[in-house]
C-alpha distance (Angstrom), angle and dihedral (degrees) to the residues before:
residue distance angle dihedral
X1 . . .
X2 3.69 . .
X3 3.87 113.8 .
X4 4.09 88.1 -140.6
X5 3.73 109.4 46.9
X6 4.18 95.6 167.9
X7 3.24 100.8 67.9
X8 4.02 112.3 166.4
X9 3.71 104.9 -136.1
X10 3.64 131.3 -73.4
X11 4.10 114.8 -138.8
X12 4.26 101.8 -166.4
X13 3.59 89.5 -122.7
X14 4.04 98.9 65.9
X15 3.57 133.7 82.5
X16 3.13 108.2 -136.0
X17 3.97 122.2 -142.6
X18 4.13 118.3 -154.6
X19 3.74 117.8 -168.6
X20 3.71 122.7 -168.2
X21 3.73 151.8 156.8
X22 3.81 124.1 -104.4
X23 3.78 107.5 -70.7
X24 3.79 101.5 9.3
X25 3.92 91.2 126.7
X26 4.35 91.6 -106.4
X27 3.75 88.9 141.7
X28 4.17 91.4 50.3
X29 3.43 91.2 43.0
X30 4.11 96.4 47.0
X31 3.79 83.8 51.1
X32 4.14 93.6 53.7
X33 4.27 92.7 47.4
X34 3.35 92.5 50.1
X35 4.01 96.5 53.6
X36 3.63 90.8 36.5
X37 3.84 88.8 36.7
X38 3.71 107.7 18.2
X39 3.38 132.9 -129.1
X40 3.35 152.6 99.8
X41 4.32 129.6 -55.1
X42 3.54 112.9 -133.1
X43 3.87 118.2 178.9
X44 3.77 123.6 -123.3
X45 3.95 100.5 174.5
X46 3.76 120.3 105.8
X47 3.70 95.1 -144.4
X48 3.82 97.9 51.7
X49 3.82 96.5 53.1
X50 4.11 88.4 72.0
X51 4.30 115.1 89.7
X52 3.73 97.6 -142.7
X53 3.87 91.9 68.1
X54 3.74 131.0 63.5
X55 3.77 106.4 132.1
X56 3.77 105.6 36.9
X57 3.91 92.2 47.0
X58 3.47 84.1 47.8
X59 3.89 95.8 -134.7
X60 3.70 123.2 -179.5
X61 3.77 103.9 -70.8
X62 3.67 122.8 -113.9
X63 3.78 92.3 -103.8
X64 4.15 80.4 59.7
X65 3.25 92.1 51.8
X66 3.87 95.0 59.0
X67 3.47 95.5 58.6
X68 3.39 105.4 50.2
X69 4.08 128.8 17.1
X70 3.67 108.8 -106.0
X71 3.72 120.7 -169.0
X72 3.91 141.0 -161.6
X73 3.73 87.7 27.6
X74 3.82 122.4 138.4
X75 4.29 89.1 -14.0
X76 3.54 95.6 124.6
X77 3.98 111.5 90.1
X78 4.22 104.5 -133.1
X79 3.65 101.4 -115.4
X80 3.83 99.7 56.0
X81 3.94 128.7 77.6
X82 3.12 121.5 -114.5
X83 4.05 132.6 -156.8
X84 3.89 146.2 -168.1
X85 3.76 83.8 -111.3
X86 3.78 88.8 61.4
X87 3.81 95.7 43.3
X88 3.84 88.9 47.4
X89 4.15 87.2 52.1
X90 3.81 93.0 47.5
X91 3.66 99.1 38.9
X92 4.21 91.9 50.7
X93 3.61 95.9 76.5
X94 3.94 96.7 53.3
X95 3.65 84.6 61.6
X96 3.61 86.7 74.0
X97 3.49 101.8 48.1
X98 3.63 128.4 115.1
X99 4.40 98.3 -115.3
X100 3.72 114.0 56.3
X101 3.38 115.1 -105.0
X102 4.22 120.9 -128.0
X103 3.80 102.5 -158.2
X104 3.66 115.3 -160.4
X105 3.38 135.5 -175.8
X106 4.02 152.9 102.2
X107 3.77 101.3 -110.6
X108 3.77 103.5 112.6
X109 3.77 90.9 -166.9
X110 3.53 95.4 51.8
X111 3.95 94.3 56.7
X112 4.11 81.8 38.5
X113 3.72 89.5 56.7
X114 4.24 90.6 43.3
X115 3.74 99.6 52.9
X116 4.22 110.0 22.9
X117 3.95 97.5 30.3
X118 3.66 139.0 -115.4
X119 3.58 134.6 -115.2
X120 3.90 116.7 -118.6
X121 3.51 105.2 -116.5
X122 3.84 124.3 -164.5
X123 3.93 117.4 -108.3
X124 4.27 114.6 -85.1
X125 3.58 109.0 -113.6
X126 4.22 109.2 -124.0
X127 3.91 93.1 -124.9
X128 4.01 82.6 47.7
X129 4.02 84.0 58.0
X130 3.37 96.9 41.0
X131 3.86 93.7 58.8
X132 3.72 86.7 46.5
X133 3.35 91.1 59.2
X134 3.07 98.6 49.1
X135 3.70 103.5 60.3
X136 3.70 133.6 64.7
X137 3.75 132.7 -90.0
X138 4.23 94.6 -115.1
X139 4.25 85.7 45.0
X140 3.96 88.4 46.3
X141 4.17 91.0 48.3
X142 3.79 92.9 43.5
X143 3.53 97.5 56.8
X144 4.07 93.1 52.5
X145 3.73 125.9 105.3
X146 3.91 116.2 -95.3
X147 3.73 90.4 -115.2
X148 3.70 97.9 43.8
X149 3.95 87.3 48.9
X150 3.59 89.6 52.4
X151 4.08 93.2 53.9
X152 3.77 98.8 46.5
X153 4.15 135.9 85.1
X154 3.96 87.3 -111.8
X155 3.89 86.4 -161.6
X156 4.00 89.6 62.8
X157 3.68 116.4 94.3
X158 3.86 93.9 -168.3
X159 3.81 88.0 53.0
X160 3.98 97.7 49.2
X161 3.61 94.2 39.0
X162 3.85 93.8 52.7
X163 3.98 90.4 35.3
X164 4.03 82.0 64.2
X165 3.61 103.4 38.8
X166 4.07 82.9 61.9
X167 3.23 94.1 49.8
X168 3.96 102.6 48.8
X169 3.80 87.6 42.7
X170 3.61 104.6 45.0
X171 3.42 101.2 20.1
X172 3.19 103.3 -127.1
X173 4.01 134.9 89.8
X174 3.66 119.7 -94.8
X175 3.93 90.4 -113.6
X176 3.73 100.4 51.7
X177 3.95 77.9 54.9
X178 3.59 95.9 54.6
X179 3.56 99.4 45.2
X180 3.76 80.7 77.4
X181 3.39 87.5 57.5
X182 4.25 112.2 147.6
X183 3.68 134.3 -137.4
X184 3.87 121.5 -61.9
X185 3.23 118.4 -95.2
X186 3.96 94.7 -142.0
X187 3.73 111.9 22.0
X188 4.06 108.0 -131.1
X189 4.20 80.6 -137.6
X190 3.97 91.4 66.1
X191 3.75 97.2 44.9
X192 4.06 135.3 64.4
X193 3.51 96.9 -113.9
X194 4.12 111.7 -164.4
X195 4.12 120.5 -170.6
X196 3.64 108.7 -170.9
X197 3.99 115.0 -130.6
X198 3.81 111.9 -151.8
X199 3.60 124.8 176.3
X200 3.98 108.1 -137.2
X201 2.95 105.8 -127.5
X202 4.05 93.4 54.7
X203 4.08 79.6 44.0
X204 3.62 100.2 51.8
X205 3.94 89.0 52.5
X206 3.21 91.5 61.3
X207 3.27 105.6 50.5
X208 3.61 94.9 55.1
X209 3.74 85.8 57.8
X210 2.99 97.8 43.3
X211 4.13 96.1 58.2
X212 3.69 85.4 52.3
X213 3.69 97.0 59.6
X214 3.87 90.5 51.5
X215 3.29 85.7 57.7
X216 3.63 90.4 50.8
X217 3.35 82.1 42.9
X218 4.23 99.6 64.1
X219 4.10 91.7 -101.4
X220 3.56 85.4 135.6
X221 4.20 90.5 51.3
X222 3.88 85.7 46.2
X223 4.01 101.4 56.8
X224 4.34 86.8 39.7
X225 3.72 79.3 53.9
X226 4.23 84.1 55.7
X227 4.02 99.3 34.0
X228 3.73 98.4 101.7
X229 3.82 91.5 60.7
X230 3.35 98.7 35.6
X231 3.73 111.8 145.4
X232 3.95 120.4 168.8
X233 3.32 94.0 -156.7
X234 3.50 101.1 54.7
X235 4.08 109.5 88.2
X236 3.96 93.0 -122.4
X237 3.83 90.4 68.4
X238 3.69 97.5 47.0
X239 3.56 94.6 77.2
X240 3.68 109.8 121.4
X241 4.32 103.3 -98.1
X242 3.50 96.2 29.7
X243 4.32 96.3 83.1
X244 3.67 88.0 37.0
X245 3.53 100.4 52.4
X246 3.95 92.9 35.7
X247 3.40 90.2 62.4
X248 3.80 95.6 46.6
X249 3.83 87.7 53.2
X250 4.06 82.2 55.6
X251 3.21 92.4 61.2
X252 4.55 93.7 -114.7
X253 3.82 88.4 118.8
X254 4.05 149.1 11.6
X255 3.44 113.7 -102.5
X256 4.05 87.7 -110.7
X257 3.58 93.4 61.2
X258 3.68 80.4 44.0
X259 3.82 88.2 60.1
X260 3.42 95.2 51.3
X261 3.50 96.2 56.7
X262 3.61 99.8 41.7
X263 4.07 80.6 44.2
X264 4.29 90.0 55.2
X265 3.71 93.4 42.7
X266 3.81 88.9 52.3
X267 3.51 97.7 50.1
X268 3.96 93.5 44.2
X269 4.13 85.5 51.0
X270 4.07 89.8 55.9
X271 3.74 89.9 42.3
X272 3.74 84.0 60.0
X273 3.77 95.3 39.8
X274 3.29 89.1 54.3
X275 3.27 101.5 48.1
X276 3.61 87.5 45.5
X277 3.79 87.6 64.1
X278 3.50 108.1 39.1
X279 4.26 85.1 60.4
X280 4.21 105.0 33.3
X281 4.36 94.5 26.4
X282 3.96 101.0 53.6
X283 3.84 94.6 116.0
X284 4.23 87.2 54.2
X285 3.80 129.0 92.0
X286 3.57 107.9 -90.5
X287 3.54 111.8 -160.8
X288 4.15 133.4 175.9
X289 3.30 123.4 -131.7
X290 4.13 118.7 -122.8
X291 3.60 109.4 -103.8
């Protein structure tokens, strides 16, 4: 039995967009439309696009993969940053492309970028970063334009930090920047776009389980595999598992107090993503899962 029943209906010459939290099933659900459907599966998570993870991001397993193309998935080498800029620059071309692509994922900005546009922003100077990085969230948000403060998820780290880097390199604030914003490069109008709507509580179960069969899985094998370059600074390392497990592996905490934390940080991120989607994704399909 499908785990989305209410599906709105797919014409063969859409792409169709589905937006989710953490756990919701998008990836098992991308992989059903586009064998029922066809198409191709194009990532839109920020987590999944780095190399050293497969597990712990829970990307599409390889098995998946051999079904149905999936693209955008693991392309990233770990050491390097990688932006909503870049995604928007890789994902452009598979527009184009002959199979319809399903892109999936729970990175608001990313599907932002895709159907309303994004400003061209000029490259962050490494001594720029480093600075960032160096200070703390409430230093980072202080420093911020009124307008830009306004615009952002204040709770975000990623989002203040890189809010601030704009504005010490360019100048400017990160709004006055998108104001300038150009046209989309997929208009949410000539697409199927899907938003997920998951109760919590049915959420939070899941992701508890879900942690559990990573485990199972050999998460913990994966990020051992990772611990000599492990760098918490570096994007690749953020995703949420990776700390917690690292510093199981070192010996600072059992791997159930491991799971708790990795279990608290999920549920905070789909709080977010939720939230995220209930105030930018009105205009999308929402649809309920069948519990």
């Amino acid at each position: 039995m499908t785990l989305y029943p209410d599906l709105p209906d797919i014409p063969e010459d859409r792409p169709v967009l589905i937006a989710g939290a953490t756990a919701s099933g998008k990836s098992a659900l991308a992989l059903e439309i586009a064998q029922r459907h066809g198409g191709v599966i194009v990532n839109a998570d920020a987590s999944q696009v780095y190399d050293c993870w497969r597990i712990v991001t829970a990307r599409p397993s390889q098995e998946d993969e051999g079904l149905v193309p999936h693209l955008l998935y693991g392309h990233v080498p770990w050491r390097l940053t990688y932006s909503a800029g870049q995604w928007l620059t890789d994902v452009k071309p598979l527009l184009t492309r002959r199979e319809r692509p399903i892109i999936v994922g729970g990175t608001g900005l990313y599907f932002s970028a895709l159907t309303q546009g994004m400003v061209d922003l000029p490259p962050i100077a490494p001594e720029t970063r480093q600075r960032a990085d160096a200070m703390s969230s409430p230093d980072l948000l202080a420093r911020l334009d009124p307008k830009t403060r306004s615009a952002i998820d204040t709770e975000n780290r990623a989002r203040v930090q890189r809010a601030w880097e704009v504005l010490e390199q360019t100048g400017r604030g990160l709004a006055d920047w998108q104001a300038e914003t150009p046209a989309p490069a997929l208009e949410l109008t000539a697409c199927v776009p899907i938003a997920l709507d998951t109760p919590r509580d049915w959420l939070e179960a899941r992701i508890f389980k879900r942690f559990d069969q990573m485990i199972a899985g050999g998460a913990l094998e994966e990020v051992e595999n990772m611990r000599s370059h492990f760098d918490p600074s570096l994007p690749a390392f953020k995703a949420i598992g990776v700390p917690e497990l690292m510093a199981h592996l070192d010996g600072a905490i059992s791997l159930e107090a491991a799971r708790e934390r990795a279990s608290i940080a999920t549920r905070q991120f789909a709080k977010r993503q939720r939230t995220w989607m209930r105030s930018k994704m009105r205009q999308w399909f929402a649809v309920e899962p069948a519990i």
